[in-house]
C-alpha positions in Angstrom: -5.8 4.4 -9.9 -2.5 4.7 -10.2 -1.3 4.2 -14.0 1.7 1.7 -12.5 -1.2 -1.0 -12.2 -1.6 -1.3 -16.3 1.7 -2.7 -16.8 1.4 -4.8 -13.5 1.6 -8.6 -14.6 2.7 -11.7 -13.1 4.6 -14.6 -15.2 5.2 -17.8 -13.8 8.9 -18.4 -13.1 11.4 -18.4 -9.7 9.1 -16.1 -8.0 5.7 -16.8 -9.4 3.7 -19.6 -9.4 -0.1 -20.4 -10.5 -2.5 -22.8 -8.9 -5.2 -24.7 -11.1 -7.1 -21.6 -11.4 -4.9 -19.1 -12.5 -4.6 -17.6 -9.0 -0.8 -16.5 -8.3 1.6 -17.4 -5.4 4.7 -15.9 -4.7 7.8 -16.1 -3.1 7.2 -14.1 0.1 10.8 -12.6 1.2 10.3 -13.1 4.9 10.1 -16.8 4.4 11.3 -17.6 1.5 8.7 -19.9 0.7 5.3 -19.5 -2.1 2.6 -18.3 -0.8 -1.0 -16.3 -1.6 -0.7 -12.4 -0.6 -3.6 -10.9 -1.0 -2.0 -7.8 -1.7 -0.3 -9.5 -5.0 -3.8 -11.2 -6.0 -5.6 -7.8 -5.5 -2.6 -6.1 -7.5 -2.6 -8.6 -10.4 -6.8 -7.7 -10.6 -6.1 -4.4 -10.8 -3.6 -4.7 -13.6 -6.0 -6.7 -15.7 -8.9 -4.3 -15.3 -6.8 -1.3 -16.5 -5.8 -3.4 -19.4 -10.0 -4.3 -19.4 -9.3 -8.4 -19.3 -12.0 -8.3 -17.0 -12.4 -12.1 -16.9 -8.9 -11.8 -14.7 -9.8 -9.3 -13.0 -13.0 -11.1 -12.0 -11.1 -14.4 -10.6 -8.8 -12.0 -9.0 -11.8 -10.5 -6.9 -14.0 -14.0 -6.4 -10.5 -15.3 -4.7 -10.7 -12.2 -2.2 -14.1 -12.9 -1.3 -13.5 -16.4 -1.0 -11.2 -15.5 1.3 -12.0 -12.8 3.2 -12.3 -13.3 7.3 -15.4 -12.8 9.4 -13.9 -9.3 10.5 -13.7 -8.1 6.5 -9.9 -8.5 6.6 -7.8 -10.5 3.8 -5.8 -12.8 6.1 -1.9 -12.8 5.1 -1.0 -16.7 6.0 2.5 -16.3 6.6 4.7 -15.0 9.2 6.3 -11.5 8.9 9.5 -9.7 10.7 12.4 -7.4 10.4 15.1 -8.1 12.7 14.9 -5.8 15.9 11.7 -3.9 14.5 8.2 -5.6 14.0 6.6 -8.8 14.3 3.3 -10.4 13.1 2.5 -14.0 12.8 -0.4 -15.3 10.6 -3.3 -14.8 10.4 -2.5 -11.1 10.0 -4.4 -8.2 8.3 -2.3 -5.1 6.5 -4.1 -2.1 5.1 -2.4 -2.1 1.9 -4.2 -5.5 0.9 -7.4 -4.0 2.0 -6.9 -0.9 0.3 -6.1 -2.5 -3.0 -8.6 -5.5 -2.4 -11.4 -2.1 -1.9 -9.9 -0.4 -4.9 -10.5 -3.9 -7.1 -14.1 -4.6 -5.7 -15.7 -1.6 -6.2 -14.4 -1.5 -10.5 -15.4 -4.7 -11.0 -19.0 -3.9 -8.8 -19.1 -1.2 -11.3 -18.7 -3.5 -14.0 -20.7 -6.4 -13.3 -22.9 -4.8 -10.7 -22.6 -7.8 -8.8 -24.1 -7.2 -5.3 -21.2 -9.2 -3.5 -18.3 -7.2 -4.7 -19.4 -4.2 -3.3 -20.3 -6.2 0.0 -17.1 -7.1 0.4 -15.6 -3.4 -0.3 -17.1 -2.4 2.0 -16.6 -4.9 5.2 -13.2 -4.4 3.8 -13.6 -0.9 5.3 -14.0 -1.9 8.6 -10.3 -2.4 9.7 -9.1 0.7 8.4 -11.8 2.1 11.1 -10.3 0.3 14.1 -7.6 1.3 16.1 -4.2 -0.5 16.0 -4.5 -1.9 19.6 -7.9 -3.1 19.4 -7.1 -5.1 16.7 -7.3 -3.3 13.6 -5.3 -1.0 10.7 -5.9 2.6 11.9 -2.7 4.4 13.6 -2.2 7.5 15.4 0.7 9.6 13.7 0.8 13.4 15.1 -2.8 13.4 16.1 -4.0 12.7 12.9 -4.8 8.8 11.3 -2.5 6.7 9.4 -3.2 3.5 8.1 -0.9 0.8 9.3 0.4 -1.6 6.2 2.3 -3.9 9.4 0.1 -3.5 12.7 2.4 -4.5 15.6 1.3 -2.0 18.5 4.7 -2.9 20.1 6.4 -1.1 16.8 4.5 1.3 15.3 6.7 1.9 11.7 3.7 4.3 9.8 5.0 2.9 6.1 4.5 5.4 3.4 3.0 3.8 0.6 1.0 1.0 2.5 -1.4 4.2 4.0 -1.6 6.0 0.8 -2.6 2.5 -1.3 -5.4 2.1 1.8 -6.7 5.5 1.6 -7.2 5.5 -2.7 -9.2 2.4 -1.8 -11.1 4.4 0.5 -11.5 6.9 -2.0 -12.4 4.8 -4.6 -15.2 3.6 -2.3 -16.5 6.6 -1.4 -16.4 8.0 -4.8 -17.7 4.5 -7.0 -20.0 2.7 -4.1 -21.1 6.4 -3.1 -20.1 5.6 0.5 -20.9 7.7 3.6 -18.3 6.9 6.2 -15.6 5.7 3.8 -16.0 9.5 2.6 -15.6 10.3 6.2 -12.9 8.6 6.5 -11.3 9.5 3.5 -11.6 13.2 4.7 -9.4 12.4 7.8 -7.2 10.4 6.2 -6.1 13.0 3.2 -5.6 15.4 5.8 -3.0 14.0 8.1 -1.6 12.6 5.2 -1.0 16.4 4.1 -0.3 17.3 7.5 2.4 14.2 7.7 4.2 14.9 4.4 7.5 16.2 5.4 8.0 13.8 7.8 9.0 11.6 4.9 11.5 13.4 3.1 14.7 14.1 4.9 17.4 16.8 4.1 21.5 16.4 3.7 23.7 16.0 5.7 22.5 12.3 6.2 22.7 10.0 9.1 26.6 8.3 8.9 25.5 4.9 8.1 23.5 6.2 5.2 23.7 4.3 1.9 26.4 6.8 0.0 25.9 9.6 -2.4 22.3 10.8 -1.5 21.1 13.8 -3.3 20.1 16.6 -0.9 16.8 15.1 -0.3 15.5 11.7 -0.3 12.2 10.3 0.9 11.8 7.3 3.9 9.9 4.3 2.9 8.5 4.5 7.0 9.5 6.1 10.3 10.8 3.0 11.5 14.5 3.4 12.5 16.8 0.4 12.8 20.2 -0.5 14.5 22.1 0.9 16.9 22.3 3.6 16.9 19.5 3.9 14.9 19.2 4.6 11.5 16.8 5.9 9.4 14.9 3.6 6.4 16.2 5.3 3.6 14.1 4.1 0.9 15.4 1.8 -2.4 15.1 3.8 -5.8 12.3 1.3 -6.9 10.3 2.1 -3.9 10.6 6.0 -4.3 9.2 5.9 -7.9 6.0 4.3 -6.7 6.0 6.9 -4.0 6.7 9.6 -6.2 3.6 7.9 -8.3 0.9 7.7 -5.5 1.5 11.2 -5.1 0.7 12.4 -8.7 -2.5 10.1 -8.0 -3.0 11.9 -4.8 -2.3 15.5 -6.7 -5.0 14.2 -9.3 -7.7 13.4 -7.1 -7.6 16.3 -4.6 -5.9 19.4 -6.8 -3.6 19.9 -4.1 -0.4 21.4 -5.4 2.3 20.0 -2.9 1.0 16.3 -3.9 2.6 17.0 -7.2 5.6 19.2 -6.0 7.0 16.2 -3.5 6.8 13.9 -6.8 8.4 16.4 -8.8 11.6 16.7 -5.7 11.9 13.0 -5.1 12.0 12.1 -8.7 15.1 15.1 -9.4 16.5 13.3 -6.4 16.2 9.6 -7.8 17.8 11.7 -11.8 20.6 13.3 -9.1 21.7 9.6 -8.0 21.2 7.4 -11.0 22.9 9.7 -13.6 26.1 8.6 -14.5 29.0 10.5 -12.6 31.4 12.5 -14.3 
């Protein structure tokens, strides 16, 4: 799990607010209204169990069983679009909610041994088995799979760290519940993600309406483009760090080298632009 999730807390305040039970709501951007993610709750869980407040992290995982659909996804209630790119309107599923929600279950079904949090984990799985146009989380990128974080078959967008959150649940699955197919399935996964890498880091000289003063290479939060003509999604520097951070997860748990070595280029990148200029 990546170490980010320790420090990960919510306060209440202009973005956060908690119901009767401790359960947080936030401002979701695309609406600009409070509302349950399950991606947030999940997160929130996660941070408590690294810092062991397991009583949190238990709420945190009864409130994603309470509300987890028929079909094993955690519904997002809200609508959800970027202008001229993708659209989803709720109910909607996103594989980064059920990665996280899998990576939750099965830690605190380790702890407690509770026979319903690893159910859930793993009819969490299911979506990230089903393809895009029949109605679920798995994507096609080069031939290999990629796990879809928006799933709008009209605009596939393949975002970075939404597929990599989605496939450490898997592995967490396959490694803690001692799961056959999400072992499978982590298998494919890892290796179009290794076989996908470059396509997120692109190379100098930049697109003209790029934000100004990238270092040589910078990393794309998707493969969306946007505009006209289009553009590419240069990622923000927050977004990059967690990148750079799923990779040294992903270097940790497999051993492979380049993991580690696109962490290593993207965070001289981020030093390159944030240092002060002379």
């Amino acid at each position: 799990m990546p170490a980010r999730f320790a420090g990960y807390t919510l306060n209440p305040g202009d973005t956060v607010r908690v119901d009767e039970d401790g359960i947080p709501r936030v401002i979701i951007w695309s609406t600009g209204t409070f509302n349950y993610n399950p991606t947030t709750v999940a997160q929130w869980g996660l941070g408590a169990y690294a810092r062991a407040e397991f009583e949190t992290a238990r709420k945190a995982s009864d409130w994603l069983i309470q509300n987890q659909s028929a079909n094993g996804g955690f519904p997002l209630t809200f609508d959800h679009a970027i202008p001229g790119g993708y659209s989803v309107t709720a109910p909607w599923y996103s594989a980064i909610s059920q990665g996280n929600a899998i990576s939750l279950l099965v830690r605190m079904w380790k702890v407690d041994r509770n026979p319903s949090y690893l159910r859930s984990a793993k009819r969490a799985l299911r979506l990230l088995t089903v393809p895009v146009a029949a109605g679920g989380l798995q994507g096609e990128l080069n031939g290999g799979i990629w796990f879809e974080m928006v799933a709008d078959p009209r605009y596939p967008n393949h975002i970075f760290n939404g597929s990599v959150f989605a496939l450490l649940g898997v592995h967490d699955l396959a490694v803690i519940g001692d799961d056959a197919e999400a072992q499978a399935l982590w298998r494919a996964g890892e290796a179009s993600l290794r076989a996908n890498l470059s396509a997120f880091t692109v190379r100098a000289p930049f697109h003209p309406d790029a934000p100004p003063g990238l270092p040589d290479r910078w990393a794309l939060y998707d493969l969306q483009v946007n505009g006209f003509p289009a553009v590419p999604n240069y990622i923000g520097e927050s977004y990059m760090l967690v990148q750079c951070e799923l990779m040294d997860e992903m270097a940790r748990r497999t051993h492979y080298q380049d993991y580690a070595q696109l962490a290593k280029i993207w965070r001289h990148s981020l030093t390159l632009h944030t240092e002060p200029k002379a």
